[in-house]
FIKOLZA-1660 file (N, C-alpha, C; in steps of 0.1 Angstrom, whole numbers, plus 5000, padded with zeros to 4 digits):
% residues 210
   i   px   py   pz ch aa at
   1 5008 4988 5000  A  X  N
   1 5000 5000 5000  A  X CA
   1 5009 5012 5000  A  X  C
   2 5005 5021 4991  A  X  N
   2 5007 5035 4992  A  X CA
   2 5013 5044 5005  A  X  C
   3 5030 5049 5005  A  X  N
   3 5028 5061 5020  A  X CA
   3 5009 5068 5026  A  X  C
   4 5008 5071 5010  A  X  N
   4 4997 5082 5010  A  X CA
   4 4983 5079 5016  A  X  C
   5 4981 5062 5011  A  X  N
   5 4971 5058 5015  A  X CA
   5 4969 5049 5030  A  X  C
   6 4984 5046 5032  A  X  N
   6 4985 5041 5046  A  X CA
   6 4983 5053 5056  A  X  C
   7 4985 5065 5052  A  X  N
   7 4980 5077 5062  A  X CA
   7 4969 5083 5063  A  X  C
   8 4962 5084 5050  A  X  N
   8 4949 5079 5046  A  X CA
   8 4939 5072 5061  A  X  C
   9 4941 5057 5058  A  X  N
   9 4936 5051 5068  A  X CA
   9 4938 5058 5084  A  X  C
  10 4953 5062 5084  A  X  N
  10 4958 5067 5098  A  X CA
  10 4945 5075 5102  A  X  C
  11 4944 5089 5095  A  X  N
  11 4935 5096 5096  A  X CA
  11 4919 5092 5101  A  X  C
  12 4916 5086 5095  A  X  N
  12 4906 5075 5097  A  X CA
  12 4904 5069 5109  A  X  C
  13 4914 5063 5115  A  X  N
  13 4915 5056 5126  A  X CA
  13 4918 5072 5143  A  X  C
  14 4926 5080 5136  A  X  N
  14 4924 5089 5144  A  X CA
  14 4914 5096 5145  A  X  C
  15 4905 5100 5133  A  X  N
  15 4891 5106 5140  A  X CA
  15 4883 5100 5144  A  X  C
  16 4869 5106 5149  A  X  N
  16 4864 5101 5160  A  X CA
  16 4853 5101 5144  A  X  C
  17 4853 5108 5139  A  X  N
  17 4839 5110 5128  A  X CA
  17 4841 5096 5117  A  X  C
  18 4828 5093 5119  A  X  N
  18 4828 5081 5107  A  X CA
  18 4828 5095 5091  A  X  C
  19 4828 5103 5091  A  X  N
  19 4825 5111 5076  A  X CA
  19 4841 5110 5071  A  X  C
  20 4849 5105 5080  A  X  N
  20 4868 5111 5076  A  X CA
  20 4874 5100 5067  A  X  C
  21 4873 5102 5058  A  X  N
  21 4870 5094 5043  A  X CA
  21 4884 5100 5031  A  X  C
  22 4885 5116 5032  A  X  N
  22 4899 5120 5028  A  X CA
  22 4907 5128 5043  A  X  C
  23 4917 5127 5035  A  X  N
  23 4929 5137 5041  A  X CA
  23 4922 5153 5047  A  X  C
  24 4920 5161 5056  A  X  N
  24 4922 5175 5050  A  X CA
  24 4936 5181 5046  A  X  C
  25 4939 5193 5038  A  X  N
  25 4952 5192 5033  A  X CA
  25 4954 5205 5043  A  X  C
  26 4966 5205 5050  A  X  N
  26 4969 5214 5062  A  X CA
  26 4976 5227 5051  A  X  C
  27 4973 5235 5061  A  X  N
  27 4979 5251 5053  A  X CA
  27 4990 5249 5050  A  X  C
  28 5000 5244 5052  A  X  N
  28 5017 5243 5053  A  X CA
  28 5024 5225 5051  A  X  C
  29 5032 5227 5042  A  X  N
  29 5038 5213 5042  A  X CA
  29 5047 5211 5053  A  X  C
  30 5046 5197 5057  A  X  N
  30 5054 5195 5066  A  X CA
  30 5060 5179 5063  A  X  C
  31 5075 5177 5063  A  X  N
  31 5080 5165 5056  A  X CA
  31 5085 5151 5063  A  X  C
  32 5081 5143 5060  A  X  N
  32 5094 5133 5068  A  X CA
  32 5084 5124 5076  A  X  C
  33 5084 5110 5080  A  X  N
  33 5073 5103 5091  A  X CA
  33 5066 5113 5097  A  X  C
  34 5074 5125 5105  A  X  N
  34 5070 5131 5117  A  X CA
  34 5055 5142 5115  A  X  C
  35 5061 5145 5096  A  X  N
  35 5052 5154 5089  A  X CA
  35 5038 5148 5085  A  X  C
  36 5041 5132 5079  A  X  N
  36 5028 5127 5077  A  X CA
  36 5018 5122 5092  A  X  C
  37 5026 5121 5102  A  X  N
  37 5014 5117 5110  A  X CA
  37 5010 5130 5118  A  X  C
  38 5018 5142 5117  A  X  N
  38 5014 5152 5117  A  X CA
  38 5000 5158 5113  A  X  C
  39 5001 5158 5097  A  X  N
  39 4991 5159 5087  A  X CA
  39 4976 5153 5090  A  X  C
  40 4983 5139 5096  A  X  N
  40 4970 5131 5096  A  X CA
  40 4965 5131 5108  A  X  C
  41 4969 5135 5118  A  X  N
  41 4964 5141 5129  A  X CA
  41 4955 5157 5125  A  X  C
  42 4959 5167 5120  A  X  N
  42 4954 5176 5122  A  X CA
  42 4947 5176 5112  A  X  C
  43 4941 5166 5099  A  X  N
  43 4931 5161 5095  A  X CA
  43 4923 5156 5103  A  X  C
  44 4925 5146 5113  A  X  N
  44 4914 5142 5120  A  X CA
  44 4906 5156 5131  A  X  C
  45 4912 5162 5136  A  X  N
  45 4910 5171 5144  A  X CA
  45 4905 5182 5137  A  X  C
  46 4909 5185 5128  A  X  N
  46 4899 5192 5116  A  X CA
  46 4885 5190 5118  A  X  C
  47 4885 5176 5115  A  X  N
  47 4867 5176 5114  A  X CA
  47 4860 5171 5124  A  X  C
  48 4864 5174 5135  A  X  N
  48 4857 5174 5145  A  X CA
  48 4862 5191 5155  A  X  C
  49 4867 5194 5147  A  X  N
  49 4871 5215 5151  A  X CA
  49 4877 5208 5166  A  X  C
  50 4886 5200 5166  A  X  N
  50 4900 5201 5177  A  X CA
  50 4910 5203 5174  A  X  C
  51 4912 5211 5163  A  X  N
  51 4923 5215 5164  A  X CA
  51 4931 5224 5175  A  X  C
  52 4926 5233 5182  A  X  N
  52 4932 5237 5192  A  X CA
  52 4935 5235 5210  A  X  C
  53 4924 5222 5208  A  X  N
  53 4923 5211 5218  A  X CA
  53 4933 5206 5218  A  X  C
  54 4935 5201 5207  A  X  N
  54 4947 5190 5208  A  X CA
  54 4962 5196 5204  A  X  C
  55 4963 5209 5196  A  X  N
  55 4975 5212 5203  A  X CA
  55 4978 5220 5217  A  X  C
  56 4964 5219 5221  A  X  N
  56 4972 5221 5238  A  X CA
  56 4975 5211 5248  A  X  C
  57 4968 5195 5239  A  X  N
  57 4969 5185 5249  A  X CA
  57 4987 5182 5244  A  X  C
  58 4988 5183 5228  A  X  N
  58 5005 5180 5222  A  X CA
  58 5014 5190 5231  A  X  C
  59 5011 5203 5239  A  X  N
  59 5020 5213 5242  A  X CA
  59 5021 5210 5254  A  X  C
  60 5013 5205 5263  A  X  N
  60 5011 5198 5278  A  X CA
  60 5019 5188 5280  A  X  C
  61 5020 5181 5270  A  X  N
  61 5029 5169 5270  A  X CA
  61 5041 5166 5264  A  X  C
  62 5043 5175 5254  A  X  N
  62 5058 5178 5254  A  X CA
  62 5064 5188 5263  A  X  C
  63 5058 5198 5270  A  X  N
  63 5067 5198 5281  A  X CA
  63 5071 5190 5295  A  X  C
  64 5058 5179 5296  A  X  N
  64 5061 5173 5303  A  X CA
  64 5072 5161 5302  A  X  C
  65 5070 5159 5287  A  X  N
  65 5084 5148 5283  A  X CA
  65 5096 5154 5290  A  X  C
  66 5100 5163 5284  A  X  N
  66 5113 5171 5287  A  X CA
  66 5116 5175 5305  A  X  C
  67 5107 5178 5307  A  X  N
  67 5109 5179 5324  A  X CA
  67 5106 5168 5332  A  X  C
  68 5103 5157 5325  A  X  N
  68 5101 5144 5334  A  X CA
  68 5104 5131 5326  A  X  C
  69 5124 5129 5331  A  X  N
  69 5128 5122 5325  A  X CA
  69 5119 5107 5328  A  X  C
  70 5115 5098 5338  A  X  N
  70 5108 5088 5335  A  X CA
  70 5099 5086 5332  A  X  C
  71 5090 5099 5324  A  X  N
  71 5080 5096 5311  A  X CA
  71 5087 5097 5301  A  X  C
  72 5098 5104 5297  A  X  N
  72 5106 5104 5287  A  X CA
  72 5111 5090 5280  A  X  C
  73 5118 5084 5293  A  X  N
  73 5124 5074 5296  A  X CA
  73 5116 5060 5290  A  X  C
  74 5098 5061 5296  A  X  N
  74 5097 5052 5293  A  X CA
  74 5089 5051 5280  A  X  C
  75 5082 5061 5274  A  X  N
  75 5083 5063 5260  A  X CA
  75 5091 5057 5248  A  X  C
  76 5107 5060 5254  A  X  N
  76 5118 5055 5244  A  X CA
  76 5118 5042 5251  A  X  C
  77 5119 5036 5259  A  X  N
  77 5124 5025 5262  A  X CA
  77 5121 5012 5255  A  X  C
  78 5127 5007 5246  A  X  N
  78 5124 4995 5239  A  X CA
  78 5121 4981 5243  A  X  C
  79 5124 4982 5257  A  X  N
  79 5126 4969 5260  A  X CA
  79 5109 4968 5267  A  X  C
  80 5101 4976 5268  A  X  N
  80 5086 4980 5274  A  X CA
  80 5078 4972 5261  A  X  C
  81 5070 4963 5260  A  X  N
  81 5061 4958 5251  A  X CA
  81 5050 4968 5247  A  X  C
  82 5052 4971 5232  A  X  N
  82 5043 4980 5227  A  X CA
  82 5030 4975 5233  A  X  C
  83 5024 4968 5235  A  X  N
  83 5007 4963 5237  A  X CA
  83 5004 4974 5251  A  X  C
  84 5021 4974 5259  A  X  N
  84 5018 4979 5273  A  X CA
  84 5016 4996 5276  A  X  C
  85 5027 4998 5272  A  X  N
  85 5027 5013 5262  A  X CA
  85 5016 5012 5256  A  X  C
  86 5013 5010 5251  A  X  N
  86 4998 5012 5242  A  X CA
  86 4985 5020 5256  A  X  C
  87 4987 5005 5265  A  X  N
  87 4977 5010 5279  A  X CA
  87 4980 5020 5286  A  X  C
  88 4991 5021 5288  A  X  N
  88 4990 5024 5298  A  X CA
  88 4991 5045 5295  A  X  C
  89 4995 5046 5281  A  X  N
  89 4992 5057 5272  A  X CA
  89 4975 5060 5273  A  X  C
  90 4966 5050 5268  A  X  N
  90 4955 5055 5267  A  X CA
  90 4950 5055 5283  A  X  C
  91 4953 5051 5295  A  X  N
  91 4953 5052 5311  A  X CA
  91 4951 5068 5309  A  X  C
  92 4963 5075 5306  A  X  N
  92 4966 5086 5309  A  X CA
  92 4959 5094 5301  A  X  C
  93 4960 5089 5286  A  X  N
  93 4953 5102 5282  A  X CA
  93 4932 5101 5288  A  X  C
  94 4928 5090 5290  A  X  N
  94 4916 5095 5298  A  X CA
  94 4914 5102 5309  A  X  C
  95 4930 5100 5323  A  X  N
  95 4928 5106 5333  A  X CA
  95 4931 5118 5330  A  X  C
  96 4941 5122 5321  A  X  N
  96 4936 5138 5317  A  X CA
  96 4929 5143 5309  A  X  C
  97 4924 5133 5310  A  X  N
  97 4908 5139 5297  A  X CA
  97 4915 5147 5281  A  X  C
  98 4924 5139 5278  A  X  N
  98 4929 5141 5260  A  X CA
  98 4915 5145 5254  A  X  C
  99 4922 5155 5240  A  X  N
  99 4909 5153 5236  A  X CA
  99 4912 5134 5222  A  X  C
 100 4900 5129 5221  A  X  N
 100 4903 5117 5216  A  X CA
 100 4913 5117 5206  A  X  C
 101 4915 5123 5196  A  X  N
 101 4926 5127 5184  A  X CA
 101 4937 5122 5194  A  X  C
 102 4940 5128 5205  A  X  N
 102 4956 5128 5207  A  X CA
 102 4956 5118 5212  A  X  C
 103 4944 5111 5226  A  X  N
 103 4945 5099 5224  A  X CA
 103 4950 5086 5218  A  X  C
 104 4942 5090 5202  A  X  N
 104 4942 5081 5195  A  X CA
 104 4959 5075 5189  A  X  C
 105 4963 5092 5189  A  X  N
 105 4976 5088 5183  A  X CA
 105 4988 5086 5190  A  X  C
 106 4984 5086 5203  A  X  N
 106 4996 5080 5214  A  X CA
 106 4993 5069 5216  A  X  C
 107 4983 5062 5212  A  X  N
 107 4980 5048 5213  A  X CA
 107 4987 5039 5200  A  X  C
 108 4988 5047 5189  A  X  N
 108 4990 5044 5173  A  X CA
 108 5003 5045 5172  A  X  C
 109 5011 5052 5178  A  X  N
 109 5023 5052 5177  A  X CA
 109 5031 5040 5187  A  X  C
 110 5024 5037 5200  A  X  N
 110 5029 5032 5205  A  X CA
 110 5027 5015 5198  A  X  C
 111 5012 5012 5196  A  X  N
 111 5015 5004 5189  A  X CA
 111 5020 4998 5178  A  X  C
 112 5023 5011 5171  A  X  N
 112 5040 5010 5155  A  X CA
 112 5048 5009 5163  A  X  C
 113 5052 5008 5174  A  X  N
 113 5066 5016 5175  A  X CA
 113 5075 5025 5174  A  X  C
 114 5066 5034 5175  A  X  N
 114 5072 5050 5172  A  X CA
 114 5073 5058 5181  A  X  C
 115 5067 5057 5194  A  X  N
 115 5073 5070 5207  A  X CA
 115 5080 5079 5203  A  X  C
 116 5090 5072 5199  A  X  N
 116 5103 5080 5200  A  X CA
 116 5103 5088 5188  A  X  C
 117 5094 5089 5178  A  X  N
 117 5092 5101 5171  A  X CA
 117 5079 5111 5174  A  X  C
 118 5077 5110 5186  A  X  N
 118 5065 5117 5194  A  X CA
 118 5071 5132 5191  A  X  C
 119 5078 5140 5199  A  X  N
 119 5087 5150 5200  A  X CA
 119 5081 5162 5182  A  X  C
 120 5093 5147 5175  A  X  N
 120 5095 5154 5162  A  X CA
 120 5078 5157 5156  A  X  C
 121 5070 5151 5159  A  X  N
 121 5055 5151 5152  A  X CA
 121 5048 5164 5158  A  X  C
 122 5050 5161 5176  A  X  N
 122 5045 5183 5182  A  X CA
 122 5048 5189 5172  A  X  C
 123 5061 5192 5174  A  X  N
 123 5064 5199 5169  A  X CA
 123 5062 5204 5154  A  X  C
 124 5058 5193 5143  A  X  N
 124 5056 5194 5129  A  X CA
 124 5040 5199 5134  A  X  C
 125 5032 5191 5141  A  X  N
 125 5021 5199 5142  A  X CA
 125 5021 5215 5149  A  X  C
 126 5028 5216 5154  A  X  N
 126 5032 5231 5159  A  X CA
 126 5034 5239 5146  A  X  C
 127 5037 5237 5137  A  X  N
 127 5043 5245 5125  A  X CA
 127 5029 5247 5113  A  X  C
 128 5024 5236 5115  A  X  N
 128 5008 5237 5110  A  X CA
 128 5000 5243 5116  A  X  C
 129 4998 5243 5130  A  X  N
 129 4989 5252 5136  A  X CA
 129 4997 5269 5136  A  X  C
 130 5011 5269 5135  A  X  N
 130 5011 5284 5131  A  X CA
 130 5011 5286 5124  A  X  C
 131 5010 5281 5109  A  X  N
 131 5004 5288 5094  A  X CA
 131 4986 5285 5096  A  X  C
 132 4981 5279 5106  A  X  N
 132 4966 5280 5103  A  X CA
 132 4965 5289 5109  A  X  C
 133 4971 5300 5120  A  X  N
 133 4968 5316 5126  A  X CA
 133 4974 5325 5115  A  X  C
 134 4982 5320 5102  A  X  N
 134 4990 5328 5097  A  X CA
 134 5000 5334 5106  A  X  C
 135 5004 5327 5109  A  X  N
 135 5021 5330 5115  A  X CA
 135 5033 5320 5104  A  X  C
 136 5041 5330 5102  A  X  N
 136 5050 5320 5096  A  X CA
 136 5064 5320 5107  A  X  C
 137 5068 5310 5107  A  X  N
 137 5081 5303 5121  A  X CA
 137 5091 5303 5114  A  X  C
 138 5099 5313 5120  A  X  N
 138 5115 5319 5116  A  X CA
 138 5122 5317 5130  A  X  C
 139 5137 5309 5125  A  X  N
 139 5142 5306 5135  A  X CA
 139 5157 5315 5129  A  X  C
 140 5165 5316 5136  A  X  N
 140 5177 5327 5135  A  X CA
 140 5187 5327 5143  A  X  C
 141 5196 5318 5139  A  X  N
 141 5209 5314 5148  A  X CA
 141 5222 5325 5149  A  X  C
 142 5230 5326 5157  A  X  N
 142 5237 5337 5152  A  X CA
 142 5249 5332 5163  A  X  C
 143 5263 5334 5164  A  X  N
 143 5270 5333 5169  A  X CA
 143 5273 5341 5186  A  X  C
 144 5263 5349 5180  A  X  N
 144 5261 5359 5198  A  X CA
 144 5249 5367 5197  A  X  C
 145 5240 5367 5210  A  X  N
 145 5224 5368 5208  A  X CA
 145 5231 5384 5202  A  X  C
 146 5219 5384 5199  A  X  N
 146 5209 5400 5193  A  X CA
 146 5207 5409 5203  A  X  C
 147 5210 5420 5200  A  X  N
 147 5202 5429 5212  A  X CA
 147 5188 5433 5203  A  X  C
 148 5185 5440 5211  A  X  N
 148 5172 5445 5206  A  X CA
 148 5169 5451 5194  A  X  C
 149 5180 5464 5191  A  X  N
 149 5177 5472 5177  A  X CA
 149 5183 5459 5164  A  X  C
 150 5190 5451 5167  A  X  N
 150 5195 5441 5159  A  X CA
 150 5184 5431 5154  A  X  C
 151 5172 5428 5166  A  X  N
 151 5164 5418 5166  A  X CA
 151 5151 5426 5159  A  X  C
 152 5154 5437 5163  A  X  N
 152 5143 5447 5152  A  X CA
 152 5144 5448 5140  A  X  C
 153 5157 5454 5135  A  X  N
 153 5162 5454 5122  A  X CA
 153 5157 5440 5115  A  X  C
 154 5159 5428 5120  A  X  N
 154 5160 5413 5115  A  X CA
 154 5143 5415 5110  A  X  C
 155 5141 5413 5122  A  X  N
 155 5126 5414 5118  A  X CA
 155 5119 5421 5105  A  X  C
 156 5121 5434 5106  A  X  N
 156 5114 5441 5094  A  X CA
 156 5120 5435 5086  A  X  C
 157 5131 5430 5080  A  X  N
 157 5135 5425 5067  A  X CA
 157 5128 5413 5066  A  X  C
 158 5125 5405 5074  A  X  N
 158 5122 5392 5071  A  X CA
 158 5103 5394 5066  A  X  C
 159 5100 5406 5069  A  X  N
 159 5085 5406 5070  A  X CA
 159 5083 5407 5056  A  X  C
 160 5098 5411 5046  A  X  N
 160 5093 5411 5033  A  X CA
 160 5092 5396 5022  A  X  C
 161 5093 5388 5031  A  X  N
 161 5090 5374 5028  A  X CA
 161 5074 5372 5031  A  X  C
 162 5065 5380 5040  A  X  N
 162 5052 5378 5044  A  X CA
 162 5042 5381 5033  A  X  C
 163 5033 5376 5038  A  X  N
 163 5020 5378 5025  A  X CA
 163 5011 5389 5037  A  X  C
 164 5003 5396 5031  A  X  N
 164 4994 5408 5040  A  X CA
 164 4992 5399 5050  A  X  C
 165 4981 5389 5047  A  X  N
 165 4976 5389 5066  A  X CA
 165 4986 5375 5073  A  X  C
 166 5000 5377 5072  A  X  N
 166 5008 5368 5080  A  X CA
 166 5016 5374 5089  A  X  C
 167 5019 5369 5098  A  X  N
 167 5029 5375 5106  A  X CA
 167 5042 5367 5112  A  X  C
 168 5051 5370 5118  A  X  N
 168 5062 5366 5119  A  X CA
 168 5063 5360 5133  A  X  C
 169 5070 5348 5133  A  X  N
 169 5069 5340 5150  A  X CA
 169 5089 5339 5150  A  X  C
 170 5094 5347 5152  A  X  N
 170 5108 5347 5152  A  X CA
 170 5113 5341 5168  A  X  C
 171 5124 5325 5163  A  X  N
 171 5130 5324 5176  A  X CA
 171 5145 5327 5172  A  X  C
 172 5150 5332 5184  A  X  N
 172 5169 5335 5181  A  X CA
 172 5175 5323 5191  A  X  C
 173 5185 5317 5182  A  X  N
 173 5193 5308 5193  A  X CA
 173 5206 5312 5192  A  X  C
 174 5215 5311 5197  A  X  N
 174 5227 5312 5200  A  X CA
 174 5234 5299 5196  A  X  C
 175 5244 5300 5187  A  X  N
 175 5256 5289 5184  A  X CA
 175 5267 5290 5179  A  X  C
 176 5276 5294 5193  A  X  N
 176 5291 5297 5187  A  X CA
 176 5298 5292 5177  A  X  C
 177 5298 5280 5170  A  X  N
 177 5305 5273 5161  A  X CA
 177 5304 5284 5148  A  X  C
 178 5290 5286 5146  A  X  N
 178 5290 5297 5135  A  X CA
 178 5300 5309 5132  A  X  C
 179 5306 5310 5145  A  X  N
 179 5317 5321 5144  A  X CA
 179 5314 5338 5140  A  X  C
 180 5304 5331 5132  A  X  N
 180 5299 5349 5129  A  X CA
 180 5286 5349 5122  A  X  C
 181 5285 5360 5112  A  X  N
 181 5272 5357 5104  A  X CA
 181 5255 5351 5112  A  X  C
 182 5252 5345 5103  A  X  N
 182 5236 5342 5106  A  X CA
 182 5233 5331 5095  A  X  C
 183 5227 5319 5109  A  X  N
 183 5218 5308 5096  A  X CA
 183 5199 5312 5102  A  X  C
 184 5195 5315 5091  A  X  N
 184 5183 5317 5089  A  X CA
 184 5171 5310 5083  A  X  C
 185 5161 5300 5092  A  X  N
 185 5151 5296 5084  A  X CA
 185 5137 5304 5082  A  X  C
 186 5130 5301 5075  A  X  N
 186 5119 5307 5074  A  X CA
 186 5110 5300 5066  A  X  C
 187 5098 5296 5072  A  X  N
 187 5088 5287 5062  A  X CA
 187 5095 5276 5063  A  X  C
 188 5098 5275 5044  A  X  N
 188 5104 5262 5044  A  X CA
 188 5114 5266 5035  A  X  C
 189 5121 5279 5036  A  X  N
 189 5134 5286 5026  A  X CA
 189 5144 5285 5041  A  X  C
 190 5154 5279 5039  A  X  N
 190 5167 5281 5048  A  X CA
 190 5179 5289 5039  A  X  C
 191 5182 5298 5047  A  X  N
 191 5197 5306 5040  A  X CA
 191 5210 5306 5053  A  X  C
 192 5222 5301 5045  A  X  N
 192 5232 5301 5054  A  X CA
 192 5241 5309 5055  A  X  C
 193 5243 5321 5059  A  X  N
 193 5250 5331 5060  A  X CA
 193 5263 5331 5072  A  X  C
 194 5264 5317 5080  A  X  N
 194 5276 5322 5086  A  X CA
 194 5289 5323 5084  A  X  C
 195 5296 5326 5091  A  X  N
 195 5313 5322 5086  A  X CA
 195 5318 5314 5083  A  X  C
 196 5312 5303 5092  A  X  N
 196 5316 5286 5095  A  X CA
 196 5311 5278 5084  A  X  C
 197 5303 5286 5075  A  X  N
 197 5300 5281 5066  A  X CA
 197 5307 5282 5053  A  X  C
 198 5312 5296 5055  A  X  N
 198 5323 5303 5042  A  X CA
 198 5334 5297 5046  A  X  C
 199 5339 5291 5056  A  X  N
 199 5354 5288 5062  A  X CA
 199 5355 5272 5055  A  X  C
 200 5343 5267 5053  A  X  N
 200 5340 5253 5050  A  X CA
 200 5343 5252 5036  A  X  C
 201 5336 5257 5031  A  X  N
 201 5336 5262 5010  A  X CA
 201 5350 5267 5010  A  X  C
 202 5355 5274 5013  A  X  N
 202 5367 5276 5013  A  X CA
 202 5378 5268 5018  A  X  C
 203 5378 5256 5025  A  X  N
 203 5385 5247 5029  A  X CA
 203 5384 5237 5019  A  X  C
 204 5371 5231 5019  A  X  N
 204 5368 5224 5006  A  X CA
 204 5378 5222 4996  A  X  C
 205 5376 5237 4989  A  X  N
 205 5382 5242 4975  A  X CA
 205 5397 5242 4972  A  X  C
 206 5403 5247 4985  A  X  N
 206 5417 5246 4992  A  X CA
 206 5421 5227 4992  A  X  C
 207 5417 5223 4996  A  X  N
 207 5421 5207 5003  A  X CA
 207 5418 5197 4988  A  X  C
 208 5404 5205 4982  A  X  N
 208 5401 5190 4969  A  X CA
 208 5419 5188 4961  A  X  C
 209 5417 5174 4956  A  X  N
 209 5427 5171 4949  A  X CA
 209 5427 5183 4936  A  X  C
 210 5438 5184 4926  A  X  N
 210 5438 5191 4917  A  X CA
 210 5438 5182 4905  A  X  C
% end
């Protein structure tokens, strides 16, 4: 069977509505396993209008991953029989009253075998629910933070990538290897402007055989 149509079904099995028959197609592409079950989550949640249910039940629980290494722990832990993980996932998401969608897919995952791409899938759903407010997600690494008029400047330039009713969700990280310059994503356009990058192409070119 088909990627397309095995997600297909996914969707299906995550909504609650017998009508979920196609895909909905999310405002924003999102790529890779993490992207398709992504998709096929916020199709199911679509048509029953939880979509913002459930990324607050996805944002509840990825920060609880991260701050509580023995749910972390036992998510990844391979040696845990999926059937059990399966239970003791759907345990929790009734005692905190999930909405069913997220339920469904901590159950579906555990039963693939997939936990351990839980993380990467928030997140891809996080990138779809900010193009459904029209936010587009710009991340902006730089060798040493920004001050303020710096992180202003960045900003208005980047807004000429925006369409009228979008706006900008800009994170800055910090990563000295870069040495200087700026790697910049946006959407789904990445530009790599740092040093560490020019130092590389330039070594490259230097080192290839002649």
């Amino acid at each position: 069977m088909a990627a397309s149509g095995k997600f297909t079904i996914l969707a299906r099995q995550l909504s609650t509505s017998s009508a979920a028959a196609q895909l909905v197609k999310p405002p924003v592409q999102v790529f890779g396993l993490e992207g398709r079950y992504a998709c096929a989550l916020y199709s199911a949640a679509s048509k029953t209008k939880a979509l913002d249910a459930v990324e607050k039940d996805l944002k509840g629980l990825q920060s609880q991953m991260r701050s509580d290494p023995k749910m972390r722990d036992l998510l990844r832990d391979p040696t845990t029989k999926r059937n059990v993980k399966a239970a003791a996932l759907k345990d929790v998401a009734a005692k905190v009253k999930f909405n069913a969608a997220t339920g469904n897919l901590l159950t579906l995952l555990a039963e693939n075998g997939r936990l351990g791409r839980l993380d990467g899938i928030i997140n891809a759903y996080s990138l779809i629910m900010a193009a459904e407010r029209g936010e587009v997600v710009c991340e902006v690494k730089t060798a040493k933070p920004l001050d303020d008029g710096q992180r202003k400047q960045l900003e208005n330039a980047l807004k000429a990538f925006l369409k009228p009713n979008q706006t900008i969700q800009l994170t800055a990280k910090v990563d000295p290897a870069l040495i200087g310059g700026m790697v910049v994503s946006i959407g789904d356009k990445y530009v790599d402007m740092s040093v560490a990058s020019k130092i590389k192409k330039y070594t490259d070119v230097i080192t290839a055989p002649v």
